[in-house]
N, C-alpha and C positions, 0 to 999 in steps of 0.2 A: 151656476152649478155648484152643488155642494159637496166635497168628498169629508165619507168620517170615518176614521179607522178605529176600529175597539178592540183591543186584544186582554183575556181576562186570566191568568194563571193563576191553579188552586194547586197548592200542596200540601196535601196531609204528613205533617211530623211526628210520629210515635215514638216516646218515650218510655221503654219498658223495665225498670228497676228490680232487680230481684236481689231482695236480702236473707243471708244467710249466718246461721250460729251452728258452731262445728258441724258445718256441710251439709247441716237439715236447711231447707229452704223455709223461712217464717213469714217472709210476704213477699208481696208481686203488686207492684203498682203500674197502673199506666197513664199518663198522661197526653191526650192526643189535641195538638195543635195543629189547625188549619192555618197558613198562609197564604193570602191572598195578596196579588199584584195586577194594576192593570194601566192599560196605558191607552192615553185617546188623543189621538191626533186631530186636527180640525183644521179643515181649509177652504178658502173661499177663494173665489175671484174677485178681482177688485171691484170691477161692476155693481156688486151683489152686498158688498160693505157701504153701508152708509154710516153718515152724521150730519149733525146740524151745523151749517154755515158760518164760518166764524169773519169776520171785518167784511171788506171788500167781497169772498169769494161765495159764489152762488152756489156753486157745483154740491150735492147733498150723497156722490159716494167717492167711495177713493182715485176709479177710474177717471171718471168726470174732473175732480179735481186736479190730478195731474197733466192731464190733459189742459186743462187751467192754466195752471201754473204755467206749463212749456209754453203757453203762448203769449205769456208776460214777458219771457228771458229770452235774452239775444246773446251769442258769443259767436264773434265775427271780426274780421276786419277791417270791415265798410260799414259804416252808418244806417242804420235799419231804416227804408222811409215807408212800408208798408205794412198794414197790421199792428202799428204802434198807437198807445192810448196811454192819458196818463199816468206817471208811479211803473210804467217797463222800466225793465233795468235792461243794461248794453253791455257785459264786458268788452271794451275796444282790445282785441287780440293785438293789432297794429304795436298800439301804443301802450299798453298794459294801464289803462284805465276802467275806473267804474263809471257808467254814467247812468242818471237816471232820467226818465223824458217828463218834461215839467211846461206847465200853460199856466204863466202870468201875463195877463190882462188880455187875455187872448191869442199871446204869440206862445207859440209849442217851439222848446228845442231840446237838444240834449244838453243836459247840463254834467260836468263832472263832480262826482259826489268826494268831497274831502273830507279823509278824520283829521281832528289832531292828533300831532306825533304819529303818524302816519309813518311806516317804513317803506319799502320797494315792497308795490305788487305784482305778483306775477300769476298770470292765469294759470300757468301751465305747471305749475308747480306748489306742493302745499304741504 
């Protein structure tokens, strides 16, 4: 679904001069300026927006890829054991870690992701 809003406003501005020499009127000008404004809104559903694919993600509109996305990310508690595939990420709520789900040499687990210089993270707060 596409909604388009156009709204166009024209205003005529008349500029009308009249010059005078002791109280005889000698001329009369006018200058008439149209001003126009308009204003166009435009909206889509997410559905209805595409793009092309970028790294990993398949998904070719915006719906589809957020839809994507949410089913990479976990924030929880408890250890996600279903629906996980490699490169999810876990905020652990528990314990205020990142973890990300990683398969070396065939064994899959969470791993916690560390920066350096790392400060306190906290999910719940930014």
């Amino acid at each position: 679904m596409i909604d388009v809003n156009l709204t166009v406003t024209v205003s005529p501005v008349i500029d009308v001069t009249v010059e005078t020499t002791g109280g005889v009127v000698t001329a009369i000008t006018e200058q008439v300026t149209v001003v126009t404004s308009s204003e166009l809104s435009f909206s889509q559903l997410a559905q209805y927006v595409t793009y092309a694919p970028q790294g990993t993600m398949v998904s070719q509109t915006v719906q589809d890829a957020i839809t994507e996305l949410s089913e990479n990310l976990f924030q929880q508690g408890t250890e996600p054991t279903t629906g996980v595939n490699e490169g999810d990420l876990w905020f652990d709520t528990t314990n205020d870690k990142l973890m990300v789900y990683s398969t070396i040499s065939g064994v899959s687990t969470w791993e916690e992701v560390i920066m350096q210089n790392q400060g306190t993270v906290d999910g719940g707060e930014f």
